[in-house]
CHARMM-style PDB file with segment names, atoms N, HN, CA, C and O in Angstrom:
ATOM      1  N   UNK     1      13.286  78.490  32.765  1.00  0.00      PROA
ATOM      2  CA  UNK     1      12.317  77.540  32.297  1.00  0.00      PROA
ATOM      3  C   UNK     1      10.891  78.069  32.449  1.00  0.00      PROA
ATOM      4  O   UNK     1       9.969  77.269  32.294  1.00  0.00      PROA
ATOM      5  N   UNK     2      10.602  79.470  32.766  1.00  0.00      PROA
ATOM      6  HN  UNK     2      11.351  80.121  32.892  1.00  0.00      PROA
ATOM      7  CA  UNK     2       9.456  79.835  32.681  1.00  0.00      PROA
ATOM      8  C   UNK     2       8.718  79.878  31.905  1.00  0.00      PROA
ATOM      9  O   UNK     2       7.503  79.994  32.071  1.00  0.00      PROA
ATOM     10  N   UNK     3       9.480  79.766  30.574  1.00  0.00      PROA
ATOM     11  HN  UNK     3      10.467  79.671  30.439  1.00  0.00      PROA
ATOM     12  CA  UNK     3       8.377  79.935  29.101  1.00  0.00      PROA
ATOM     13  C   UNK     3       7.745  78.563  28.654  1.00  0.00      PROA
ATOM     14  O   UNK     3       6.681  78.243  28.126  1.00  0.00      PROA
ATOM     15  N   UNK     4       8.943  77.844  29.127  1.00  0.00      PROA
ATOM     16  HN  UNK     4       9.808  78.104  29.557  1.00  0.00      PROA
ATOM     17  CA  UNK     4       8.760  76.058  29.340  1.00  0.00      PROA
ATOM     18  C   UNK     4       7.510  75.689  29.729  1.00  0.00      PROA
ATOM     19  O   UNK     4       6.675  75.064  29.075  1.00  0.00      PROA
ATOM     20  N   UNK     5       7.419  76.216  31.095  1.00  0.00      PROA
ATOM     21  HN  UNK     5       8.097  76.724  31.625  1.00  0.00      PROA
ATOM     22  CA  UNK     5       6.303  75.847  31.669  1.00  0.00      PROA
ATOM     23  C   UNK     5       5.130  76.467  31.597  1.00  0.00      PROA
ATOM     24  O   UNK     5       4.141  76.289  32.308  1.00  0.00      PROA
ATOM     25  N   UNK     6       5.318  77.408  30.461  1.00  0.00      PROA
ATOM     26  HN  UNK     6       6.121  77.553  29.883  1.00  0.00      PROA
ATOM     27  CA  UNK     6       3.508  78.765  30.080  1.00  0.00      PROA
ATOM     28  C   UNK     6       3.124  77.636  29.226  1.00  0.00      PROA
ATOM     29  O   UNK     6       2.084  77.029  29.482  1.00  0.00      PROA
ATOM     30  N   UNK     7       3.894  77.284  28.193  1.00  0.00      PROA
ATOM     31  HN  UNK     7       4.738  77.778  27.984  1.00  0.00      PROA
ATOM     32  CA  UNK     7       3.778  76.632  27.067  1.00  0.00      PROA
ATOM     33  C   UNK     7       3.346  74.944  26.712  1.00  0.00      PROA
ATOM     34  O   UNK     7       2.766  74.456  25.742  1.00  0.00      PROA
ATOM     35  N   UNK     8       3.761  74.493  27.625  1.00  0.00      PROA
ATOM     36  HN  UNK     8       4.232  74.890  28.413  1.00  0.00      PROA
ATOM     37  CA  UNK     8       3.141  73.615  28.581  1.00  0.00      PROA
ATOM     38  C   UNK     8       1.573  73.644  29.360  1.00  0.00      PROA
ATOM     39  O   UNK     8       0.724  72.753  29.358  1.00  0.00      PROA
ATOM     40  N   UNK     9       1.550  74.314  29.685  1.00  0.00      PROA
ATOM     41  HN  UNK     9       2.240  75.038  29.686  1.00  0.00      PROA
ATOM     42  CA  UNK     9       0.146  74.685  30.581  1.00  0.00      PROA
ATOM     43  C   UNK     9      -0.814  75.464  29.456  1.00  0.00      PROA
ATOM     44  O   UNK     9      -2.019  75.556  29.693  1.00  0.00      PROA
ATOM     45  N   UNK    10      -0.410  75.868  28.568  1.00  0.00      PROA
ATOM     46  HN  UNK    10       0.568  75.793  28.375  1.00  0.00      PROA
ATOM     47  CA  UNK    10      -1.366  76.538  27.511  1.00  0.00      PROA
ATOM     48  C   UNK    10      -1.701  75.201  26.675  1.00  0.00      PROA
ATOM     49  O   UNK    10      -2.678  75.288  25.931  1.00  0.00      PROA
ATOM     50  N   UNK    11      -1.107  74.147  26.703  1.00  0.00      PROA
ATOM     51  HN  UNK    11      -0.314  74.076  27.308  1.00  0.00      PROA
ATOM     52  CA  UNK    11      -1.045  72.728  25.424  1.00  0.00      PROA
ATOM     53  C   UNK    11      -2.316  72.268  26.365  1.00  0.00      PROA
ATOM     54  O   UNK    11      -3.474  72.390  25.967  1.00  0.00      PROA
ATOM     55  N   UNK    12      -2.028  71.807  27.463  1.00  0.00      PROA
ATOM     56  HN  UNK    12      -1.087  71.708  27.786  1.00  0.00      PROA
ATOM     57  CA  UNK    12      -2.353  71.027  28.560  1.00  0.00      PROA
ATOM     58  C   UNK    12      -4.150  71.547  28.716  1.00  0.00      PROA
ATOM     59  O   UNK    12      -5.104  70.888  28.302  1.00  0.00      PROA
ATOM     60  N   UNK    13      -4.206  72.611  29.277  1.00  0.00      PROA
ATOM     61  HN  UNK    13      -3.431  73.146  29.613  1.00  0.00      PROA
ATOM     62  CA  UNK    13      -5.421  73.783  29.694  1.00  0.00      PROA
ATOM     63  C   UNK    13      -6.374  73.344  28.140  1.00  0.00      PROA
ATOM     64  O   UNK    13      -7.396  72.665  28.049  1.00  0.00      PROA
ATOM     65  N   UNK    14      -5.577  74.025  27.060  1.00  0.00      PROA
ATOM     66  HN  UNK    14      -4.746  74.577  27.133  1.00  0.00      PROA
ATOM     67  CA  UNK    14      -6.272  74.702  26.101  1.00  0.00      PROA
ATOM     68  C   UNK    14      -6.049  74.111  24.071  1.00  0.00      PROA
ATOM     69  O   UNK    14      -6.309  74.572  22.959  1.00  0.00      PROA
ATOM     70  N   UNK    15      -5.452  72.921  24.645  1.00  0.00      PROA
ATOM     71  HN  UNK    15      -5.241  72.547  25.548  1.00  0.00      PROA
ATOM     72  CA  UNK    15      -4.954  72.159  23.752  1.00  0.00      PROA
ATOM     73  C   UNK    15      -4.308  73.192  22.514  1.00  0.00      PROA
ATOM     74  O   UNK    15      -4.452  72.787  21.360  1.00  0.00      PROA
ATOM     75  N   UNK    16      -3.756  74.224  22.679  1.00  0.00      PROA
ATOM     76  HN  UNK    16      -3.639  74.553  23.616  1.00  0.00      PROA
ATOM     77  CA  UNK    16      -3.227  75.191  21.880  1.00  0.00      PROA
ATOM     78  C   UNK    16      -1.701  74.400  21.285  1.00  0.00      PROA
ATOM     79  O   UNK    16      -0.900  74.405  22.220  1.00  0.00      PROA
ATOM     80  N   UNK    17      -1.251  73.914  20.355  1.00  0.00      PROA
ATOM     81  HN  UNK    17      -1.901  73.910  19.595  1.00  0.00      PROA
ATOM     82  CA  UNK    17      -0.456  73.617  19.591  1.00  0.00      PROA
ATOM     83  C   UNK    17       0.869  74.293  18.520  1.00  0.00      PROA
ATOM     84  O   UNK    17       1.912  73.787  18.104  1.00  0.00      PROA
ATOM     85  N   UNK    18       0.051  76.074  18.275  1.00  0.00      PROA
ATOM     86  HN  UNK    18      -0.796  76.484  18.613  1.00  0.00      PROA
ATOM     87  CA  UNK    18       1.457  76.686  17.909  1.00  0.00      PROA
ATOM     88  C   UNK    18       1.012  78.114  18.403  1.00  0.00      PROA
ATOM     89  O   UNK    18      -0.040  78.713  18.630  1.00  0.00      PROA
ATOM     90  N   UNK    19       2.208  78.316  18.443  1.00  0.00      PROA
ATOM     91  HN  UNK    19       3.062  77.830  18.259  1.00  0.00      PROA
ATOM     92  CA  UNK    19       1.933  79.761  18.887  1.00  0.00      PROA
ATOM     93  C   UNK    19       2.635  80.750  18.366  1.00  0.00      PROA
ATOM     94  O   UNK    19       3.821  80.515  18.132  1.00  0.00      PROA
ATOM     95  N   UNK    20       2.109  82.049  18.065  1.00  0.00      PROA
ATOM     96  HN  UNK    20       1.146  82.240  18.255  1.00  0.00      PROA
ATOM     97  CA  UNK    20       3.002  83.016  17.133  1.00  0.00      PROA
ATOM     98  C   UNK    20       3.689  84.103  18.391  1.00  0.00      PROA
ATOM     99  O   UNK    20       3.133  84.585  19.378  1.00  0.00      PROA
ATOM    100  N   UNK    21       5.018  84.238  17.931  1.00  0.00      PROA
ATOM    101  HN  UNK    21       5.470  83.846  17.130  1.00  0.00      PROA
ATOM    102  CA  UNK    21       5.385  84.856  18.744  1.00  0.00      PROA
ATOM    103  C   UNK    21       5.773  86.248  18.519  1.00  0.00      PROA
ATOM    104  O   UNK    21       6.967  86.251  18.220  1.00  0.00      PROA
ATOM    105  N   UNK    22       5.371  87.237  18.529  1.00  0.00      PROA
ATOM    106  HN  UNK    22       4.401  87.234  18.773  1.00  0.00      PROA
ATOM    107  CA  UNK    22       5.837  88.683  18.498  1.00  0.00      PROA
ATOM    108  C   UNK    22       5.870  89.565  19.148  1.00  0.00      PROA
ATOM    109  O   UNK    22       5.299  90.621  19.421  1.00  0.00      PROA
ATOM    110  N   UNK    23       7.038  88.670  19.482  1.00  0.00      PROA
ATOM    111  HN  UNK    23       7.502  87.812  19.260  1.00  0.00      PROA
ATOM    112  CA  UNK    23       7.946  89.765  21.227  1.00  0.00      PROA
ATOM    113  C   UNK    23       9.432  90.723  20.399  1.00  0.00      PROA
ATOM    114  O   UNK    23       9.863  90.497  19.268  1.00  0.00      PROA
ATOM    115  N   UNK    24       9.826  91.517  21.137  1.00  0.00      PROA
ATOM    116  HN  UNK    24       9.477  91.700  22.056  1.00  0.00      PROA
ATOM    117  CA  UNK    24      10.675  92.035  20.666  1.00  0.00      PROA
ATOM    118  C   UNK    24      11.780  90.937  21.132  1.00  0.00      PROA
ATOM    119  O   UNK    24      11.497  89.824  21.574  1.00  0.00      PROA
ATOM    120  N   UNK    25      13.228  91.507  20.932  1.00  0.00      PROA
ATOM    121  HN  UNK    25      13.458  92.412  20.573  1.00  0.00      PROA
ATOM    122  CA  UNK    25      13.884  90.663  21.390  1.00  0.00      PROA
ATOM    123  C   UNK    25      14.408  90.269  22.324  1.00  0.00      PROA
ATOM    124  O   UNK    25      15.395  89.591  22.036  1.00  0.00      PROA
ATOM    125  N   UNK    26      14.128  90.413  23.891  1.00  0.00      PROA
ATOM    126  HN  UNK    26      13.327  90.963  24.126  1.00  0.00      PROA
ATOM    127  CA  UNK    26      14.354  89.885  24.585  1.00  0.00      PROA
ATOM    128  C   UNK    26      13.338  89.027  25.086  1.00  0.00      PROA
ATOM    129  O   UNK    26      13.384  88.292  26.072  1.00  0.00      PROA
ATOM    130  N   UNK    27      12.312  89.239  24.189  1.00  0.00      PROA
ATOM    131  HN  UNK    27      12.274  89.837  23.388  1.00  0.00      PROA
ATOM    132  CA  UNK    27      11.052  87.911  24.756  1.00  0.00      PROA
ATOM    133  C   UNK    27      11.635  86.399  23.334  1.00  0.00      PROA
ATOM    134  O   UNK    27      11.652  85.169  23.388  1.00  0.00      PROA
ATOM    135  N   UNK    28      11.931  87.206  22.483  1.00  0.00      PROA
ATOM    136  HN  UNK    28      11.917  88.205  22.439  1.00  0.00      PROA
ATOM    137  CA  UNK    28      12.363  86.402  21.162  1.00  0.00      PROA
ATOM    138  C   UNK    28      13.442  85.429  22.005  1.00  0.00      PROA
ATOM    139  O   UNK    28      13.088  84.332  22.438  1.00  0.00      PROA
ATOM    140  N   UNK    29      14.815  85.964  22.189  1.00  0.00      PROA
ATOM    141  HN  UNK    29      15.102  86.855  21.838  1.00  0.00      PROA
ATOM    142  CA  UNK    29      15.757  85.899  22.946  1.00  0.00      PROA
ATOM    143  C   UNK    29      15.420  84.500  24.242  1.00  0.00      PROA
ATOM    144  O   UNK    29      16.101  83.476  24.185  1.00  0.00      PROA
ATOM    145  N   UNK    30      14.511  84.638  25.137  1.00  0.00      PROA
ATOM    146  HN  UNK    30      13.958  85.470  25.183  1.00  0.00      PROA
ATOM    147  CA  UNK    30      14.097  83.753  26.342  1.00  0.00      PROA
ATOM    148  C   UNK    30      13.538  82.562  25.427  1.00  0.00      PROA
ATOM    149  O   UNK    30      14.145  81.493  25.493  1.00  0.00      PROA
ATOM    150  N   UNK    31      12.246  82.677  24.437  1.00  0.00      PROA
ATOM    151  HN  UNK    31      11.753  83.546  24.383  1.00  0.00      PROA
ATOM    152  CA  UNK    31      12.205  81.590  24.270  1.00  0.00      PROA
ATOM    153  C   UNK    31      13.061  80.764  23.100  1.00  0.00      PROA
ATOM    154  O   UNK    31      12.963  79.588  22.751  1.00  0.00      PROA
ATOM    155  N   UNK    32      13.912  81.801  22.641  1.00  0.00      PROA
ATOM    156  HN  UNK    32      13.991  82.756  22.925  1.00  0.00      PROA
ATOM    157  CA  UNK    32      14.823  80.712  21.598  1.00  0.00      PROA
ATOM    158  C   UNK    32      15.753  80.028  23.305  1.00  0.00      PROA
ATOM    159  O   UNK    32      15.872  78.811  23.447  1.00  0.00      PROA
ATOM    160  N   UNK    33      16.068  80.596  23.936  1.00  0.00      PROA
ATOM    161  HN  UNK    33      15.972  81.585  23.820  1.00  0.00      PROA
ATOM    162  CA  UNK    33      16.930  80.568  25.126  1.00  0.00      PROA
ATOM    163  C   UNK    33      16.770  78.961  25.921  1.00  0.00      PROA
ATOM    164  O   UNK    33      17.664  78.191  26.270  1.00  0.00      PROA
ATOM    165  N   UNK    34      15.215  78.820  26.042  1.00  0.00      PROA
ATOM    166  HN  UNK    34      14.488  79.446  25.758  1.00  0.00      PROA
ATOM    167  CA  UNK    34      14.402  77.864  25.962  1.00  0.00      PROA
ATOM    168  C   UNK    34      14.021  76.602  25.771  1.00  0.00      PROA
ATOM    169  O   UNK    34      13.579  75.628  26.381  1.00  0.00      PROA
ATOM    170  N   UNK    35      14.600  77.234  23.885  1.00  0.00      PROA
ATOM    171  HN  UNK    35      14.959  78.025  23.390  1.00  0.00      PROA
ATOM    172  CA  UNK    35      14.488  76.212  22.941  1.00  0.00      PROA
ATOM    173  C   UNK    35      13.052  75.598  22.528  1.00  0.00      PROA
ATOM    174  O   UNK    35      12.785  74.410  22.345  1.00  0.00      PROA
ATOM    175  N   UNK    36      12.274  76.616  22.438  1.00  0.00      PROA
ATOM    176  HN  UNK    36      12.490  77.581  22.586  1.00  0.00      PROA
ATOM    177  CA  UNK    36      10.842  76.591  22.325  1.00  0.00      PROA
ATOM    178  C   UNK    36      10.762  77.236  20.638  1.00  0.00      PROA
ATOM    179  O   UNK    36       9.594  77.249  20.248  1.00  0.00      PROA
ATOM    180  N   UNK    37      11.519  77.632  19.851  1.00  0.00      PROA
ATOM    181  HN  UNK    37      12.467  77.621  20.167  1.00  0.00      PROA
ATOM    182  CA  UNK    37      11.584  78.274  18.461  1.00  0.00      PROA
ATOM    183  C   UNK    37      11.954  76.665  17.446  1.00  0.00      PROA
ATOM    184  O   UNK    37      12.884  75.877  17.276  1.00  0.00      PROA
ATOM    185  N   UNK    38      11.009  76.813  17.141  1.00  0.00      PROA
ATOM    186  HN  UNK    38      10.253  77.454  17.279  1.00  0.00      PROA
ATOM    187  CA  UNK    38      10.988  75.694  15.725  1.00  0.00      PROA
ATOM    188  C   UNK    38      10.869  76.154  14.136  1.00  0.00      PROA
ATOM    189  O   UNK    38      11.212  75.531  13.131  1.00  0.00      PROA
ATOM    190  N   UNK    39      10.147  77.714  14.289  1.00  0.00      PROA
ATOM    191  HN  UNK    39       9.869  78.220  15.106  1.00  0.00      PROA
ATOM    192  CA  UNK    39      10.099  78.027  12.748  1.00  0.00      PROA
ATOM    193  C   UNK    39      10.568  79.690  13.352  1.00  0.00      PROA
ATOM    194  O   UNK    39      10.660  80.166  14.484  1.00  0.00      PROA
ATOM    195  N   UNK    40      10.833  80.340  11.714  1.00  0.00      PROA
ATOM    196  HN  UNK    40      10.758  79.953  10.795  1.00  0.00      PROA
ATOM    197  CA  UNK    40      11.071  81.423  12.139  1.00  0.00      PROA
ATOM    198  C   UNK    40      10.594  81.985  10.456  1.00  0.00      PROA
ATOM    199  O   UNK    40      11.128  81.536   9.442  1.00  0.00      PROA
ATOM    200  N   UNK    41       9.668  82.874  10.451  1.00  0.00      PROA
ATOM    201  HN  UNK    41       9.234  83.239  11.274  1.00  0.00      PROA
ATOM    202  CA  UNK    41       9.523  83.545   9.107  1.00  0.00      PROA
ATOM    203  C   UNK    41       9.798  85.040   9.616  1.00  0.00      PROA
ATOM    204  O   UNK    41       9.308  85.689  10.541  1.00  0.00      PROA
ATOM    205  N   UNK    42      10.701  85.311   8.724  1.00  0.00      PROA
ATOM    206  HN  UNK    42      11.099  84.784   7.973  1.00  0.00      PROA
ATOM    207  CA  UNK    42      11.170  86.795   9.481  1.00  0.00      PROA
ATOM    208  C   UNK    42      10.779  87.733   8.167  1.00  0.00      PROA
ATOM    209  O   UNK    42      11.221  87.249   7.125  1.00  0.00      PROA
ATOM    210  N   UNK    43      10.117  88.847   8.014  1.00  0.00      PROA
ATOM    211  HN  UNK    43       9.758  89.240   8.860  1.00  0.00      PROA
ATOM    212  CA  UNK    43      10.030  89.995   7.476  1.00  0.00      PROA
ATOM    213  C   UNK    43      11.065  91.113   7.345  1.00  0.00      PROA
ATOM    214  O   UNK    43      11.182  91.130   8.570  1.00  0.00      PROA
ATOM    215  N   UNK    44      11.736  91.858   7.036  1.00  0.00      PROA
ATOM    216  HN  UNK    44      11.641  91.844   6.040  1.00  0.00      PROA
ATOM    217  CA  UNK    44      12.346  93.262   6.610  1.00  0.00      PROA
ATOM    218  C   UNK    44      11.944  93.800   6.225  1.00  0.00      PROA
ATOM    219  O   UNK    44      11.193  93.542   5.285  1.00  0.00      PROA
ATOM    220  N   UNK    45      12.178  95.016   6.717  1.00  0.00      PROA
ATOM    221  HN  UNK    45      12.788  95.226   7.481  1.00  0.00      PROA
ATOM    222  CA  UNK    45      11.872  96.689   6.508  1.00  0.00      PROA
ATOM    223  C   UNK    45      12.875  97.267   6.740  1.00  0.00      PROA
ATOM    224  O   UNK    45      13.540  97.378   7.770  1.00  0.00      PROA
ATOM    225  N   UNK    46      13.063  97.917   5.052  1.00  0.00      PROA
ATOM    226  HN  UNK    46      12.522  97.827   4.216  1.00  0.00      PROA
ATOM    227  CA  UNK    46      14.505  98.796   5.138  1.00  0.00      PROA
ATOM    228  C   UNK    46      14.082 100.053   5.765  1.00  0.00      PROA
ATOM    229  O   UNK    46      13.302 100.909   5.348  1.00  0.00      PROA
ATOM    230  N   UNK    47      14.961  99.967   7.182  1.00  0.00      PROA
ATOM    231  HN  UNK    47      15.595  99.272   7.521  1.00  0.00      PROA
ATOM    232  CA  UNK    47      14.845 101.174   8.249  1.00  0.00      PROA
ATOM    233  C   UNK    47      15.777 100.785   8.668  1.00  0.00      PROA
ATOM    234  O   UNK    47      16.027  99.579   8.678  1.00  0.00      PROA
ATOM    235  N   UNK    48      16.786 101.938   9.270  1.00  0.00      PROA
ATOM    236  HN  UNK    48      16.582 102.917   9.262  1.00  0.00      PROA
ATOM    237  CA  UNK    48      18.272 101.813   9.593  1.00  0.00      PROA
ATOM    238  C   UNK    48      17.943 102.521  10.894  1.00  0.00      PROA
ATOM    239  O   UNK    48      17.048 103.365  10.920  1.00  0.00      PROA
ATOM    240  N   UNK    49      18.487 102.271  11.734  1.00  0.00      PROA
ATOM    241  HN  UNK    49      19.214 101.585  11.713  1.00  0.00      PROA
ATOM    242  CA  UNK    49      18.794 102.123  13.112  1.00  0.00      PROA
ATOM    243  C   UNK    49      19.645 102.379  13.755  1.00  0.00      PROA
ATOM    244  O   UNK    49      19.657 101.694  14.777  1.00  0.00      PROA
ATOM    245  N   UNK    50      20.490 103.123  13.673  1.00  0.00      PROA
ATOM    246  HN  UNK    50      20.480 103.680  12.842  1.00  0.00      PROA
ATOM    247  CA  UNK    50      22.317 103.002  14.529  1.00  0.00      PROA
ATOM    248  C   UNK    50      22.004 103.651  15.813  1.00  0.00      PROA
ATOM    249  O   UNK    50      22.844 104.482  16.157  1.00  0.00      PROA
ATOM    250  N   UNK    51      20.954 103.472  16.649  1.00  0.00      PROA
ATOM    251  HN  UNK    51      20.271 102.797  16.369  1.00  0.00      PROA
ATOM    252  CA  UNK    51      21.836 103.988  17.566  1.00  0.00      PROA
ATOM    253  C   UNK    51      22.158 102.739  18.488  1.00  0.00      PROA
ATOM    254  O   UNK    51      21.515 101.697  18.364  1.00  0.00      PROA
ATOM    255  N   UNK    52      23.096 102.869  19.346  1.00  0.00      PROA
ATOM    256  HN  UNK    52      23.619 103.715  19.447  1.00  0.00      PROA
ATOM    257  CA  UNK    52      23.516 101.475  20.330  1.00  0.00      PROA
ATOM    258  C   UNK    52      23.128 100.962  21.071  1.00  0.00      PROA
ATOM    259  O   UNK    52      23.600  99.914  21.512  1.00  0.00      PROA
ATOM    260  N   UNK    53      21.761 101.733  21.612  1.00  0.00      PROA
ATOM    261  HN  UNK    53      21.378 102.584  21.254  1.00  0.00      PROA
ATOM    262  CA  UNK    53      20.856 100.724  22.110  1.00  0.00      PROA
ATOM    263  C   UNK    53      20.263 100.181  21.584  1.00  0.00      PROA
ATOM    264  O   UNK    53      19.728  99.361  22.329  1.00  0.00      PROA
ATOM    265  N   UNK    54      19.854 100.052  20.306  1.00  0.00      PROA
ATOM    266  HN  UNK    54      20.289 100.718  19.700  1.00  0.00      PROA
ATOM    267  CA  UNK    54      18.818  99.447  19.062  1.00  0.00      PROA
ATOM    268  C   UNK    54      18.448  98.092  20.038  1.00  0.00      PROA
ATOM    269  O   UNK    54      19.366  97.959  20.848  1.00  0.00      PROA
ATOM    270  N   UNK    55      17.532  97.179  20.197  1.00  0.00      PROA
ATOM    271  HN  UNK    55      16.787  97.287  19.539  1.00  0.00      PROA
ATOM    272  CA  UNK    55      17.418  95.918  20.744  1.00  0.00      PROA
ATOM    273  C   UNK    55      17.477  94.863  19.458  1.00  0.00      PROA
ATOM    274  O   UNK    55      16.531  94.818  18.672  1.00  0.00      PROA
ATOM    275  N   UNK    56      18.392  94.202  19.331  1.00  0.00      PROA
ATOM    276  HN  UNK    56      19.161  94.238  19.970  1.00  0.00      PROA
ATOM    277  CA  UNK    56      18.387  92.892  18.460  1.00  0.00      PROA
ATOM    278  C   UNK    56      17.054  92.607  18.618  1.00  0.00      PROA
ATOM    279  O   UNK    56      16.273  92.998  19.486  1.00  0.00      PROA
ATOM    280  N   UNK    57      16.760  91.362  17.008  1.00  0.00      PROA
ATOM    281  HN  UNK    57      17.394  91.044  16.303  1.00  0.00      PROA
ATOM    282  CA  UNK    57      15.797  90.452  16.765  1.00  0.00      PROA
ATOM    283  C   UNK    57      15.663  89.316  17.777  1.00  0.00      PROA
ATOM    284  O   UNK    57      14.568  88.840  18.079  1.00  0.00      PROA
ATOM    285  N   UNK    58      17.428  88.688  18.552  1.00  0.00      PROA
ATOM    286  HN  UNK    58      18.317  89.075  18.306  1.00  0.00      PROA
ATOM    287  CA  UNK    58      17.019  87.762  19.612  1.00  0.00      PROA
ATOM    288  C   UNK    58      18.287  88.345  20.407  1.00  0.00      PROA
ATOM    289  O   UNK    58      19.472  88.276  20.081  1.00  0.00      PROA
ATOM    290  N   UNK    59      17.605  89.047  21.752  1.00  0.00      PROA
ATOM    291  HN  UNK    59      16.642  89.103  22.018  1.00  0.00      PROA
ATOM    292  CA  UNK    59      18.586  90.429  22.798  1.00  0.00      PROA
ATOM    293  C   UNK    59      18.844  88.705  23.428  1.00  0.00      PROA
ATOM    294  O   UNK    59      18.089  87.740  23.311  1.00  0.00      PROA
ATOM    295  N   UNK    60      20.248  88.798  24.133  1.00  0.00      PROA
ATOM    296  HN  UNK    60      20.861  89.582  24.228  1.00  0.00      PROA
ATOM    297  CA  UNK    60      20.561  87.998  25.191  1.00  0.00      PROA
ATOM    298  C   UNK    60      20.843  88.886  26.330  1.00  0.00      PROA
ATOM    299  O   UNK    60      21.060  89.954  25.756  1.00  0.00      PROA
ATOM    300  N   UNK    61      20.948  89.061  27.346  1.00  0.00      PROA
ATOM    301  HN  UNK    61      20.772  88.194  27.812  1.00  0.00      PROA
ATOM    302  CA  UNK    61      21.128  88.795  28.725  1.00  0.00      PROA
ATOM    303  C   UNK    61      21.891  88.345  29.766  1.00  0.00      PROA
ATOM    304  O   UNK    61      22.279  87.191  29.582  1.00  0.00      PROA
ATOM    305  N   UNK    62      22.337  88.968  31.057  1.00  0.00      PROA
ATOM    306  HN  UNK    62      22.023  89.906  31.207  1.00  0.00      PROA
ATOM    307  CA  UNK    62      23.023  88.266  31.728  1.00  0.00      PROA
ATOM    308  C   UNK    62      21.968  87.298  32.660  1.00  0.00      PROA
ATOM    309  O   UNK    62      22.371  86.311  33.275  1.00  0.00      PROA
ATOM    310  N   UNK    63      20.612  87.732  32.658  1.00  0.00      PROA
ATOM    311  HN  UNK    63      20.284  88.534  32.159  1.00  0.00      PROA
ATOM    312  CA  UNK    63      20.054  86.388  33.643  1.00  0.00      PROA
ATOM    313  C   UNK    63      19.796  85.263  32.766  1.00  0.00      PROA
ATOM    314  O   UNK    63      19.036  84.419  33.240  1.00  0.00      PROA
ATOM    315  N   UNK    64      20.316  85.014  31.419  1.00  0.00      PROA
ATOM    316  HN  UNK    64      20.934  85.700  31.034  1.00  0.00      PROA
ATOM    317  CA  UNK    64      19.571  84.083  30.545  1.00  0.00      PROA
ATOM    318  C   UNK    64      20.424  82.853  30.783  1.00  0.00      PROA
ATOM    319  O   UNK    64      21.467  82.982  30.141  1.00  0.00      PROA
ATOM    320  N   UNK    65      20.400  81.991  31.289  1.00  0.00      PROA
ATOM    321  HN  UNK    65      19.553  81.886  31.810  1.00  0.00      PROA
ATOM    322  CA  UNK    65      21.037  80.741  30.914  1.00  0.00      PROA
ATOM    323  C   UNK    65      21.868  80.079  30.160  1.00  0.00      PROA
ATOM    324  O   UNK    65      22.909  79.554  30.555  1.00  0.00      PROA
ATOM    325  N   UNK    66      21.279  80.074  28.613  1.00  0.00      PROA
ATOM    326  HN  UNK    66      20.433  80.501  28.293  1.00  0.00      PROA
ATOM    327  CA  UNK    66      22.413  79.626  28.318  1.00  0.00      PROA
ATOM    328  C   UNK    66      22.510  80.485  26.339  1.00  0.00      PROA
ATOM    329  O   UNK    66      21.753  80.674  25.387  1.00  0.00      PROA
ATOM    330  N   UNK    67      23.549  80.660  26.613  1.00  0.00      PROA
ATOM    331  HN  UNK    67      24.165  80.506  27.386  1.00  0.00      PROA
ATOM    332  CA  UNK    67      24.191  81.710  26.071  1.00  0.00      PROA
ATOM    333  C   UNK    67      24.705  81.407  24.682  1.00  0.00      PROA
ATOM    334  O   UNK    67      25.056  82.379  24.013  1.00  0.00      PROA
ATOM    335  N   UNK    68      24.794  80.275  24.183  1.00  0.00      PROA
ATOM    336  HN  UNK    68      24.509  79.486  24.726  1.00  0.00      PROA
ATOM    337  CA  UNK    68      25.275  79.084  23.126  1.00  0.00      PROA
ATOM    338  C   UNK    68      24.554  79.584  22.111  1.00  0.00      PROA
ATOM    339  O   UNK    68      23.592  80.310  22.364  1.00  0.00      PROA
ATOM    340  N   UNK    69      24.915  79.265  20.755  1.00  0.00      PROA
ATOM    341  HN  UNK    69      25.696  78.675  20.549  1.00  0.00      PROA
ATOM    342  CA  UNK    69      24.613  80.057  19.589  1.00  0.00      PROA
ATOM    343  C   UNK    69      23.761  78.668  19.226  1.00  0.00      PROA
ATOM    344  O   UNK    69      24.152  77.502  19.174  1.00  0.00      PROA
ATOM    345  N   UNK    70      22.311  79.309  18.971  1.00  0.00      PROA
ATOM    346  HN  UNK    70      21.993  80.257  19.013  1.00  0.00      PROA
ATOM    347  CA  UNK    70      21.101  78.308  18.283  1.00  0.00      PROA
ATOM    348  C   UNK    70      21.557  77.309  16.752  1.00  0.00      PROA
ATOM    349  O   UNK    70      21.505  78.004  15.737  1.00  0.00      PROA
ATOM    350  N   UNK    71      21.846  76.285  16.581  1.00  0.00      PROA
ATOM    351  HN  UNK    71      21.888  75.720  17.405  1.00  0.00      PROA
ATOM    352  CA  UNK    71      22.127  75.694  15.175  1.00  0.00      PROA
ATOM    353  C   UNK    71      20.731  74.855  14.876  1.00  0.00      PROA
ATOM    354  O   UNK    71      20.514  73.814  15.497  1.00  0.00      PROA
ATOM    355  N   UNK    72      19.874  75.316  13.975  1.00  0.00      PROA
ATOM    356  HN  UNK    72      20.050  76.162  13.471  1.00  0.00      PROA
ATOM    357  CA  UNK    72      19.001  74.447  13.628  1.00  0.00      PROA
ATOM    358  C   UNK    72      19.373  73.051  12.854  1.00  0.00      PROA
ATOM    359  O   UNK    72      20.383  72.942  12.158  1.00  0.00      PROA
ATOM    360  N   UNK    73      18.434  72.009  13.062  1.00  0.00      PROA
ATOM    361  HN  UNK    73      17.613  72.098  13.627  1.00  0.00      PROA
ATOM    362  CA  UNK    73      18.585  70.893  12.510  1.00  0.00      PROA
ATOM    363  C   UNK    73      17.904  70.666  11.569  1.00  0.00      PROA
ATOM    364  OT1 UNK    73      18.003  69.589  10.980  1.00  0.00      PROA
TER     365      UNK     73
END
């Protein structure tokens, strides 16, 4: 709940209302994790990648909580 509570304290402090996020994916990852992701405009760039560490668009984790696949409404 740490991002919970930045995001919170940035509204609160600085009356800041949206915020853009461009973290790779394990910052992507925490706050979808969160549940702090409401929009998502995603870009591509054809660039291929194979190797196996590549980091996903949203990396999960074993310290992350909860692990459940995001379904928007």
């Amino acid at each position: 709940m740490f991002f919970t509570v930045v995001v919170k304290k940035l509204k609160n402090l600085f009356s800041i209302d949206k915020l853009m996020l461009e973290g790779g994916g394990f910052l992507n990852g925490s706050f979808l994790n969160e549940g702090l992701i409401d929009e998502l405009s995603l870009i591509l760039v054809p660039i291929a990648d194979g190797t196996s560490n590549s980091v996903t668009l949203f990396e999960t984790s074993s310290f992350l909580t909860n692990q459940q696949p995001v379904i928007s409404s």
